[in-house]
N, C-alpha and C positions, 0 to 999 in steps of 0.2 A: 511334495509339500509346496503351497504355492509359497511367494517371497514375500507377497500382501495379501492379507484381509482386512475388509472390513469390519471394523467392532465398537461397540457403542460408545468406546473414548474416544474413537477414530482409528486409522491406520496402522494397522500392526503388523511385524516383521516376527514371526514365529520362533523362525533359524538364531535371528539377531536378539529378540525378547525385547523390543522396544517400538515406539508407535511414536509418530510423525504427528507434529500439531494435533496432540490430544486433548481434547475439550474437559476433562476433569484429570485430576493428579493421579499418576501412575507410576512408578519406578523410577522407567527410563524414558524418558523423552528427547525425539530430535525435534526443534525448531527453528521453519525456513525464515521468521521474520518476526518482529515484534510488534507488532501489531495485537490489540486483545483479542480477536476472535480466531489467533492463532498461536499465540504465547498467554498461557498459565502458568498463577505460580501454584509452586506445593509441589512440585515432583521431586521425585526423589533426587534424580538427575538429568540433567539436562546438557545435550550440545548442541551448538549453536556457533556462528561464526562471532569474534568476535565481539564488533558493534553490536551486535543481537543480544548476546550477556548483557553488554554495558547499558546497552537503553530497558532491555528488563531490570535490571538494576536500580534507571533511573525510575521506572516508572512504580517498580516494587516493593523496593527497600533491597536492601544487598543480599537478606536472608531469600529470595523469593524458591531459592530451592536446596536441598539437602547438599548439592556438589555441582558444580559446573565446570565444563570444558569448553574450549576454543577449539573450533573445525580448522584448523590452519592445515592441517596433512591429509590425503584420503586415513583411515582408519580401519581397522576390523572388529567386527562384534557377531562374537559367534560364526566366524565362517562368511559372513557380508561384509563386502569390500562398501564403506559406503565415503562420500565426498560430495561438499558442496563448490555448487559454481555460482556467480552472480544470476540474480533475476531482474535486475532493475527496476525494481517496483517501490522501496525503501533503504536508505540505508543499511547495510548490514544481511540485506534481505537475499536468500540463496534456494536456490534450485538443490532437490538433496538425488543422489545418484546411487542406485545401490547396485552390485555386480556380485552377481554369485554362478558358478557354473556355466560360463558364456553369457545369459542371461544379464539384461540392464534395462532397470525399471528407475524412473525419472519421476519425481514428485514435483511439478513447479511451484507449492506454494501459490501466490500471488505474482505476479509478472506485468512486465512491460514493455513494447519495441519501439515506445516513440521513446527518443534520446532524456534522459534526463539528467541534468546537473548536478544533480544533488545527491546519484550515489553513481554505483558504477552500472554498466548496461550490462543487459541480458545477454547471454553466451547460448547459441542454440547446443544441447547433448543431444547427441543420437541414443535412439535407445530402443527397444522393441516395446517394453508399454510405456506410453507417456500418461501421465494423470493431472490433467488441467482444470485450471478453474473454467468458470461460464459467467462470471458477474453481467456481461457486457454479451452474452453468448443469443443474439438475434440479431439476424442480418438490418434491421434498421440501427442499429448501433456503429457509425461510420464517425469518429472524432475528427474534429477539426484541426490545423496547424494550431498549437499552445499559442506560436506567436502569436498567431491573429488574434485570439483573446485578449491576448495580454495588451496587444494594442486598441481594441475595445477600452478594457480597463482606461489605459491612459488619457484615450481619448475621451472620456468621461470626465477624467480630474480636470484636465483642459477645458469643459465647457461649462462645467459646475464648481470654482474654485473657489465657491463660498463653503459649498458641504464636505463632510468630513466621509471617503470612501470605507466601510468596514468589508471588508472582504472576511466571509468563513472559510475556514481552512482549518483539517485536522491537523492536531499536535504534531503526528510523527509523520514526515513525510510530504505532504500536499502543502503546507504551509512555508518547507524551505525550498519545496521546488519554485512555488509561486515567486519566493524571494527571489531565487537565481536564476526564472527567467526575466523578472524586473530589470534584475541585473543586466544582461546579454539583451535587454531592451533599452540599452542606456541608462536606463533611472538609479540615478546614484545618489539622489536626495537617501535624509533617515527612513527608515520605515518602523513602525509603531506598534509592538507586540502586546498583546492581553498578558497576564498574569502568566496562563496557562502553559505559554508556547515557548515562554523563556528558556527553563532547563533542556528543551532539547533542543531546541535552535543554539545554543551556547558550546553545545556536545559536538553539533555537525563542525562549528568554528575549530573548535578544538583536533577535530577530524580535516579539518584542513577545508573545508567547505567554506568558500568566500564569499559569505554573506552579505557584506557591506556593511556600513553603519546601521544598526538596532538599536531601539531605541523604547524605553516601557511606556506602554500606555495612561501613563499615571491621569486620571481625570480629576483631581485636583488640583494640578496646574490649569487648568479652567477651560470653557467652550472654546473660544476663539482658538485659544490654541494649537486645534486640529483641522480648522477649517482647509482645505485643499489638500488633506492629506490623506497615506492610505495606509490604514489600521488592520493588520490582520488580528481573526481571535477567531475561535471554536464556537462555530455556529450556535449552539446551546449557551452562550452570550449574548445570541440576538433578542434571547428570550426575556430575558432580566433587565432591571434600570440601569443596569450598566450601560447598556448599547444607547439610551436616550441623554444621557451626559453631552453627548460629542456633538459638535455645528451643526442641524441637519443632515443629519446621518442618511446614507444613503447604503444601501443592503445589497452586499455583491454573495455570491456563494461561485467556488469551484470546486465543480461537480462533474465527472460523465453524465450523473443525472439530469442534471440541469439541460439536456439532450430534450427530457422528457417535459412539456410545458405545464403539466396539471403539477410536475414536483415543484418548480420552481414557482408557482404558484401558492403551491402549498408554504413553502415555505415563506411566501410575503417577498420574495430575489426582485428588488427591480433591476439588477443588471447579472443575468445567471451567465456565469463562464463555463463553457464546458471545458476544464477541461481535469481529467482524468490519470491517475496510476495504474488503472488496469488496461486491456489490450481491449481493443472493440472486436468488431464481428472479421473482416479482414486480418487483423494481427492473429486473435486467434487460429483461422483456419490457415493461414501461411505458416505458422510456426508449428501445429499438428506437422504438416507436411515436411516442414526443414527436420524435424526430428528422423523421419525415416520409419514413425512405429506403424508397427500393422498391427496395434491393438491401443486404442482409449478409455480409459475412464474420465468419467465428467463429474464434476463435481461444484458449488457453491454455487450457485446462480441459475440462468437459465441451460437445465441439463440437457432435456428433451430436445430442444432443438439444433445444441452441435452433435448430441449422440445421433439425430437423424441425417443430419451432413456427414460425418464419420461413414457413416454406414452407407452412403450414397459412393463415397471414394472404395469402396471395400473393404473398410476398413472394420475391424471387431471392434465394438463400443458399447458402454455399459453407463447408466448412470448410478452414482453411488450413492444419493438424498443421505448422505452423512446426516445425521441431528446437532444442531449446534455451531454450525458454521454461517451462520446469517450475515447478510453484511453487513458491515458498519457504514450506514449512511452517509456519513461523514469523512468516510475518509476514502470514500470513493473518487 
């Protein structure tokens, strides 16, 4: 019996009776991170590491599943030893590990290898099948140092300190990294949150994550108000008359995509930041390697092209075109 198959919820553990970021409700669910395109509510149960319950929580209502548990200890279900490790990708977000019979098969969820502040870093597991994502999975996909962007950023508020800087950034994740490398970039003025970003940015504080002064974007206090400041909010804000309230608003997005110039285009960015939660073409293929597997599965992104690099090192590789797992543009 293998220890995964793929099945049209996603990822299932036969021996275990439970499937890994399942795209519709089922039973028993493990989830590496909370993000929507990988935490659903409605299962019957759910583990998860901590922070991962709490932000489903926030983002669900408390009911969002029948029972939940905290990944704090490895566990057993059914005969699989299974245990999460950090991924660095989100707060709360985990690498899930399952060991049966010698055998150790590593699900990464979502991941990260450039440092981030805002949760804990990725821990490389050895393991014989690794199962990665591909978001970022072609070789032109090479990120930039965050700093440097983020000095872009400032140097912008520096030359235009009439307009008011909005910077896109999703809710969970991308939005308190941006804060804390502000931070670790000196900038210790307030920074200016949309509606949206509050409850979790308030969760990371409380998580010990040192945000610095936040501050609501309230635009009733009036234009001038904002003028040289820098506003973050969830891009699908830039779309509404919200985003035209504020001094000559000026439209930042941080993105991997933003790599890409027809997106940043598309999306109207005059100052596109790359910079990213997932791992580019490099992180990717060095961390295949640190794992030690001699077998891959690929999955979310572009498959085809690490499953042909895999396959070039010797390695056994499959791509899985899971249904359902598209990315969230946004919080790339």
């Amino acid at each position: 019996m293998s220890l995964l198959l793929p099945r049209p919820e996603g990822l299932y553990c036969p021996e275990g009776d439970f499937f890994i970021d399942p795209v519709r409700p089922v039973p028993r669910a493990l989830i590496t991170h909370a993000h929507a395109d990988h935490a659903r509510a409605g299962h019957g149960a759910v583990l998860a590491t901590r922070q991962t319950l709490d932000i489903m929580a926030i983002r669900y209502g408390e009911d969002f599943a029948g029972q939940r548990q905290a990944a704090e200890e490895p566990v057993s279900l059914g005969g699989v030893r299974v245990s999460f490790h950090p991924a660095g990708h989100v707060l709360g977000s985990a690498q899930i590990l399952l060991e049966r019979g010698g055998t150790r098969v590593v699900v990464s969820g979502d991941y990260t290898r450039t440092p981030n502040p805002a949760c804990a870093p990725f821990e490389p597991v050895p393991c014989d099948l690794f199962i990665t994502e591909a978001t970022f999975g072609l070789p032109v996909f090479r990120h930039p140092d965050p700093a440097g962007e983020i000095g872009k950023l400032l140097a912008s508020q520096a030359q235009f300190p009439e307009r008011t800087h909005l910077v896109g950034a999703y809710a969970l994740g991308k939005a308190q990294r941006l804060i804390m490398l502000l931070r670790e970039a000196g900038y210790q003025r307030p920074i200016y949150l949309h509606g949206a970003l509050e409850r979790l940015c308030a969760y990371h504080a409380a998580e010990g994550v040192a945000l610095g002064p936040l501050e609501p974007a309230t635009v009733e206090r009036g234009r001038g108000t904002f003028a040289g400041e820098i506003v973050l909010a969830p891009p699908s804000a830039f779309a509404a008359k919200w985003a035209q309230r504020f001094a000559e608003p000026l439209l930042c997005f941080a993105s991997g995509w933003m790599q890409v110039r027809a997106r940043a285009r598309q999306r109207m960015t005059e100052l596109p930041l790359v910079i990213s939660d997932h791992c580019d073409w490099p992180a990717l293929t060095r961390t295949i390697a640190e794992t030690g597997a001699a077998e891959v599965w690929v999955t979310h992104g572009a498959e085809d092209a690490l499953v042909h690099w895999c396959l070039g090192q010797g390695l056994a590789a499959r791509p899985l075109r899971l249904v359902g797992y598209e990315d969230e543009a946004e919080e790339t």
